[in-house]
N, C-alpha and C positions, 0 to 999 in steps of 0.2 A: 283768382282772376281779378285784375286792379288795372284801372285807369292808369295809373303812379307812374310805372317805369315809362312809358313815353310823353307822358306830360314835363318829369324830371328831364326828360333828355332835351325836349324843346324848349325849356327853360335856362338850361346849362347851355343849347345850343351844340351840342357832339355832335361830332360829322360822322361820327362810325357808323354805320347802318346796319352790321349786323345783330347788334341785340333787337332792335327795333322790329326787321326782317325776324327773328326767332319768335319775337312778340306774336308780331303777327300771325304766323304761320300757325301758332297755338293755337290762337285765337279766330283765327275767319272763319271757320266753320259756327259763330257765336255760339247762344247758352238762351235758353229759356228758364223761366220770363225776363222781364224784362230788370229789374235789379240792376239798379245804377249802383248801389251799395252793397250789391251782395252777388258778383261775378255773371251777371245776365247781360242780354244782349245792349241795354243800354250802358252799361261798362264797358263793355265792345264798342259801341259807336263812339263814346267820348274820347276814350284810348285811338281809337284810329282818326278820329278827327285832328288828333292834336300830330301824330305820326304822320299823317298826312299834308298837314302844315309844313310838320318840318320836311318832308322827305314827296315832293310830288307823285311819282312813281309808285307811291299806297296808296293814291287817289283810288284806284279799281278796287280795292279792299275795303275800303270807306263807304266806297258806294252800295256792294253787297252790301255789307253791314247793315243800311239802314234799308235796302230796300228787305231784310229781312224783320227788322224793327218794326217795318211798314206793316206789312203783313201781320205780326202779333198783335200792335195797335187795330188795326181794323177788324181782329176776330174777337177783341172786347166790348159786350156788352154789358147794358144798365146791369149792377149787381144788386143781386136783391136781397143781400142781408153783406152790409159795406162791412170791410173793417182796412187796418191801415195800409197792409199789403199790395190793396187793389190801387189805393191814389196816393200815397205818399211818397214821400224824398229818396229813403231807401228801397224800397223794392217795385213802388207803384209808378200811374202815370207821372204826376208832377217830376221826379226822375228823369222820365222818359224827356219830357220837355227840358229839363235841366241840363241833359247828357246834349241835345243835339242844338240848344237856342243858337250858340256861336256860332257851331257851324251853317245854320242853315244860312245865313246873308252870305254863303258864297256857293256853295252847296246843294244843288237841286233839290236831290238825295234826299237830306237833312231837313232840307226846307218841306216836304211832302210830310215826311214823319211830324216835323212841331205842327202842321197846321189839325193834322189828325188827334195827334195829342193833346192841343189844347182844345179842338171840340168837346174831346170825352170831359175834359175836366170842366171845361164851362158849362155843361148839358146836369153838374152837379154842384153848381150855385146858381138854385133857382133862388125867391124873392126871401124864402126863410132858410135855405140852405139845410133845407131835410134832406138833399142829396149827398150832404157830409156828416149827418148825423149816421152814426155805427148801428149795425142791426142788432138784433138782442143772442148772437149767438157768435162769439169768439171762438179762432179755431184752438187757440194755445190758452191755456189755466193761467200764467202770467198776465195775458192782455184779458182777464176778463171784467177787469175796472172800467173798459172801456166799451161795454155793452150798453146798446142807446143812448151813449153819449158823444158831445163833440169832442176830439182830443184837440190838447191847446199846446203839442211843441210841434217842434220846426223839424222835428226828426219825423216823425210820424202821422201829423195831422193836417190842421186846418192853416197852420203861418205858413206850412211847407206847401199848401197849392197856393198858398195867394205868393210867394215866392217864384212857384210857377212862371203865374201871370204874368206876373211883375218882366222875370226873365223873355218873354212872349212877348211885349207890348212891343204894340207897333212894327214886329219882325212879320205879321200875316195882316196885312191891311184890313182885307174883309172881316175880319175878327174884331176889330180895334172897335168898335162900339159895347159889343156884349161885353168883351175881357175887362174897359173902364166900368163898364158896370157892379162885374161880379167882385173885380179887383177895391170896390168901395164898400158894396157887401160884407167881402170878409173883415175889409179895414175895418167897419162898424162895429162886427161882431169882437173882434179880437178888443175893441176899444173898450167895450160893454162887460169883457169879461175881465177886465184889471183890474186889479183890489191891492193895498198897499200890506206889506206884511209884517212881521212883528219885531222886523229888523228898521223898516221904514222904508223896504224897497218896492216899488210899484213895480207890480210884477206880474205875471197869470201861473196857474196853478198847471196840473197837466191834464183836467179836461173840466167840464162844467162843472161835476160835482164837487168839486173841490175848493172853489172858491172860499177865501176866505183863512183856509189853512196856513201853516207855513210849510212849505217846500225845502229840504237843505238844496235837489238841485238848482245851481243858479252855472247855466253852463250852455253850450250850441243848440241840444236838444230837447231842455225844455228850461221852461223860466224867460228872465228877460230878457240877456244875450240875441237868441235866434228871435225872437216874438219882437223886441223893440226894431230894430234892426228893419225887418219889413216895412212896418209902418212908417218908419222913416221913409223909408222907398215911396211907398204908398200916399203919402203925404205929398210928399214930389209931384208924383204922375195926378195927380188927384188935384192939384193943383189948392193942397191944404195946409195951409202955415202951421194950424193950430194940430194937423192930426203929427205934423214933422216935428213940432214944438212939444206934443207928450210923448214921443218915443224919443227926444234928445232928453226929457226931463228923467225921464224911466233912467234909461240907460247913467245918465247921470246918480240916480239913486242909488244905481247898485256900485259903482264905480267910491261912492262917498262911504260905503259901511263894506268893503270888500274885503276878508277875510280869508285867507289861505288856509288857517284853520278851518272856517267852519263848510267852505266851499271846494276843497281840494284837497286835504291831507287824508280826509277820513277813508277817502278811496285807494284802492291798491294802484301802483306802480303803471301796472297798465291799462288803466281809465285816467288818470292822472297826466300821461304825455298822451294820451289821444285827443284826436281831435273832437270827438262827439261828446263823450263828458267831463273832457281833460282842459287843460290849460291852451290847447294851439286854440280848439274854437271861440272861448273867451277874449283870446288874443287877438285873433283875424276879426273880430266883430267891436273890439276896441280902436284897433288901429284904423276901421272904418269911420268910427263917430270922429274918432281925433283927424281926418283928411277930411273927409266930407262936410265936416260940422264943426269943426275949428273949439270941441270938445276938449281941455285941457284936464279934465279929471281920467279921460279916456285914452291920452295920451299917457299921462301917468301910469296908468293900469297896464295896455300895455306895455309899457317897458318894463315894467315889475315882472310880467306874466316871461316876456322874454328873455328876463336874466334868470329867471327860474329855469325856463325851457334849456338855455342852453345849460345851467346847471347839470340838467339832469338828463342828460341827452343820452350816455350811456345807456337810459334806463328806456329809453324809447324800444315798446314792443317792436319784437322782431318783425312780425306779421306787417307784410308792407302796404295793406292794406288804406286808403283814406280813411276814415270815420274810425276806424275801431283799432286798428295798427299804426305805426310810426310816418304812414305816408302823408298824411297832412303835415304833421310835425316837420320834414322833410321839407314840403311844398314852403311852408311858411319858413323855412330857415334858408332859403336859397334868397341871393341878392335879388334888388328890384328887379323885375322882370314885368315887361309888358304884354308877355303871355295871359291868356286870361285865364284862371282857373276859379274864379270867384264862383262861378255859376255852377259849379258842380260841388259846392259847399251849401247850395242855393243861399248864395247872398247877391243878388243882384245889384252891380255898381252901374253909376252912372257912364255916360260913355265920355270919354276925355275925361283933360282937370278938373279939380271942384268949381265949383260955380259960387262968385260970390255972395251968391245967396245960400246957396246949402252954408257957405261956412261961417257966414252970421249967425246961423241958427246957435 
């Protein structure tokens, strides 16, 4: 279950409606939980929003959708031993927020669901952010690194709710005091945990104990890619030169010692064209600095990262999946399109052209 095939279609723009219609029909009865990244109801709501754009007549499928969303949102309470699941990008709230922010400025629906969504996540940046701090008991032996501590990528942690926010700002009025608040909080925190590595790239590790280490990932989901990327935003809405000036300088570092050996070859084929630790996410988060920031080391990268991509496109998993399949890859090889799909990558763009200030930076 994937967003992909009607976000691709609104993008292309096909007037055909029956794949769309098959889509749907798969899919309106959703999926619990919520799993923006992994076939849940909030993969449903984004997928129909974007169906729905293109095709009015799905409008009434849209609308279930979230008012089922709604419903799951509201039966979540405070967790008392956190891990990534419950608030993150792929399976957790910030998701939730990510799959429905577009729609909701036209969308009742949509707009009911972000306002609930982003309570839960604001109710977990209070003044030290023990509300994102992980409990001491992971469900999976893989994630057990991250017991009592904060994680620090954009897949799974802490960049990935202030990504949220970020995505949120200003879309629920009554909110817009708490969210600049928590939304400077996390800026701090992510700021706090930067340490430069043994490459020279100003970078975060993938959670507080780490610090210091070298990292080989350097890609969407963890390292400085998805982490600089925020703050940049952040810096923005915050109205902070200096916090926008070290996430162009970050992102600049790794752009200066950027290595397809040492950041891309070592992986097999299919983390390689994915989007989460492959070349599209590095891509989509370069082509960002280079429009918005007038980045020319970032332009460089990617068109490096994109003659690779298309090189290797044959090799693009099957699985049409965003994040872990060929459907970002996909997303990102389709012509310019005014479609928004940023935000289900959670990288929150500005709205219109650059602004001559982002692109002084």
């Amino acid at each position: 279950m994937t967003f992909t095939l009607p976000l691709l279609a609104r993008m292309r723009g096909e007037q055909d409606l029956a794949p769309l219609l098959a889509w749907a029909a798969e899919h309106r009865a959703g999926a619990a939980p919520a799993r923006l990244h992994g076939g849940g109801l909030a993969a449903v709501a984004a997928g129909m929003s974007h169906a729905a754009a293109a095709h009015l007549r799905l409008r009434p499928l849209l609308e279930l959708t979230c008012r089922n969303l709604a419903a799951w949102v509201d039966a979540q309470t405070a967790p008392r031993n956190l891990t990534s699941p419950q608030y993150d990008v792929v399976s957790g709230m910030a998701g939730v927020v990510l799959a429905v922010a577009a729609a909701a400025d036209t969308e009742p629906a949509a707009a009911a669901v972000l306002a609930s969504a982003q309570r839960w996540l604001l109710e977990r940046c209070d003044p030290h952010l023990h509300g994102l701090r992980h409990g001491p008991h992971e469900p999976v032996a893989a994630a057990a690194w991250n017991a009592g501590r904060f994680n620090h990528g954009l897949a799974h942690g802490v960049p990935g709710v202030l990504a949220a926010l970020l995505a949120a700002h200003d879309r629920v009025p009554p909110l817009r005091d708490r969210n600049m608040e928590a939304i400077g909080r996390l800026a701090r925190h992510l700021h706090r945990a930067s340490f430069t590595d043994d490459r020279g790239v100003l970078t975060w590790a993938r959670s507080d104990a780490d610090e210091g280490r070298h990292g080989h990932r350097q890609a969407w989901c963890y390292g400085t890619p998805g982490v600089a990327w925020q703050l940049a935003r952040a810096g923005a809405v915050l109205g902070d030169s200096g916090l926008t000036e070290y996430a162009v300088a970050a992102m600049r570092s790794l752009c200066a010692v950027w290595d397809d050996g040492a950041y891309l070859d070592p992986d097999p084929p299919e983390q390689r064209y994915a989007f989460c630790h492959g070349i599209p996410g590095t891509m989509a988060v370069a082509g960002l600095f280079a429009a918005h920031h007038g980045l020319a080391e970032a332009a460089r990268l990617h068109e490096h990262l994109r003659d690779r991509l298309l090189e290797g496109r044959r090799q693009l998993p099957a699985d049409p999946t965003f994040l872990a399949g060929g459907g970002g890859a996909a997303v990102l090889l389709q012509p310019a399109s005014p479609v928004p799909w940023q935000l289900l990558a959670a990288l929150p763009v500005p709205l219109g052209p650059p602004s001559p200030a982002e692109h002084a930076s």
